[in-house]
N, C-alpha and C positions, 0 to 999 in steps of 0.2 A: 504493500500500500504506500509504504516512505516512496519507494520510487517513483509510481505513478502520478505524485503531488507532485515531486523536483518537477516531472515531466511536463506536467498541466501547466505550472508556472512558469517553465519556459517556452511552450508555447505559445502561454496569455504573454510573456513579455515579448516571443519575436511580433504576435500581431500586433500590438501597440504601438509596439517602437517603428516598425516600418510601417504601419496599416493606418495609426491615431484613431480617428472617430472610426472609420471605416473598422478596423482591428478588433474595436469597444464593439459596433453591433454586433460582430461576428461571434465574440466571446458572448453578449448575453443572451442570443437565440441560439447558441450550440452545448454541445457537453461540456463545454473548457470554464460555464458558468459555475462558479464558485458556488456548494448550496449554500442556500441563506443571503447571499447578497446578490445583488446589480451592479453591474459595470456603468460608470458615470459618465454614460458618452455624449451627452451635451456638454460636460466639464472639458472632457477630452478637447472638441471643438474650441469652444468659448475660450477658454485657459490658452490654450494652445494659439490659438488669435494674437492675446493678449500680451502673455508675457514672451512670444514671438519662440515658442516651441519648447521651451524650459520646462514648463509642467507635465506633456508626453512625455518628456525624456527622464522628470521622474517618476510620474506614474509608472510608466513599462521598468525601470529599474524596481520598484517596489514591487512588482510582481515576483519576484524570484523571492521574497520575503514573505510573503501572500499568509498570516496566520487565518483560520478561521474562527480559533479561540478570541480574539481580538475582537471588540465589538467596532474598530475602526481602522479601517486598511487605505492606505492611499488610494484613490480611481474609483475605489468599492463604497457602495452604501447597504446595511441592513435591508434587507424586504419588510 
């Protein structure tokens, strides 16, 4: 089971990091959806506008951290 999380989080982080919002829907209509939360892919967008690509690039880094004990993960929000 350990491995199959590494795996899911590095998937969630290659579509982020290269995909951004596109990456985000992918992750929350597929299996690579974390249970219990949503991927924040208007943030993904907006953010990413904003602070001119810095927040993708730590969002998709946070992924490789991904707890789901955690009630608060970077990109993710509670359902």
């Amino acid at each position: 089971m350990a491995g199959e999380k590494d795996n899911n989080n590095l998937v969630r982080f290659l579509l982020t990091f290269f995909l951004g919002c596109i990456g985000s829907l992918i992750i929350n209509h597929s299996s690579l959806k974390p249970e219990g939360f949503t991927c924040r892919t208007g943030l993904y967008l907006l953010l990413g506008i904003v602070t001119c690509g810095i927040y993708p690039l730590v969002a998709s880094i946070c992924n490789f951290s991904f707890d789901p004990s955690k009630e608060k993960n970077i990109g993710y929000k509670k359902d």
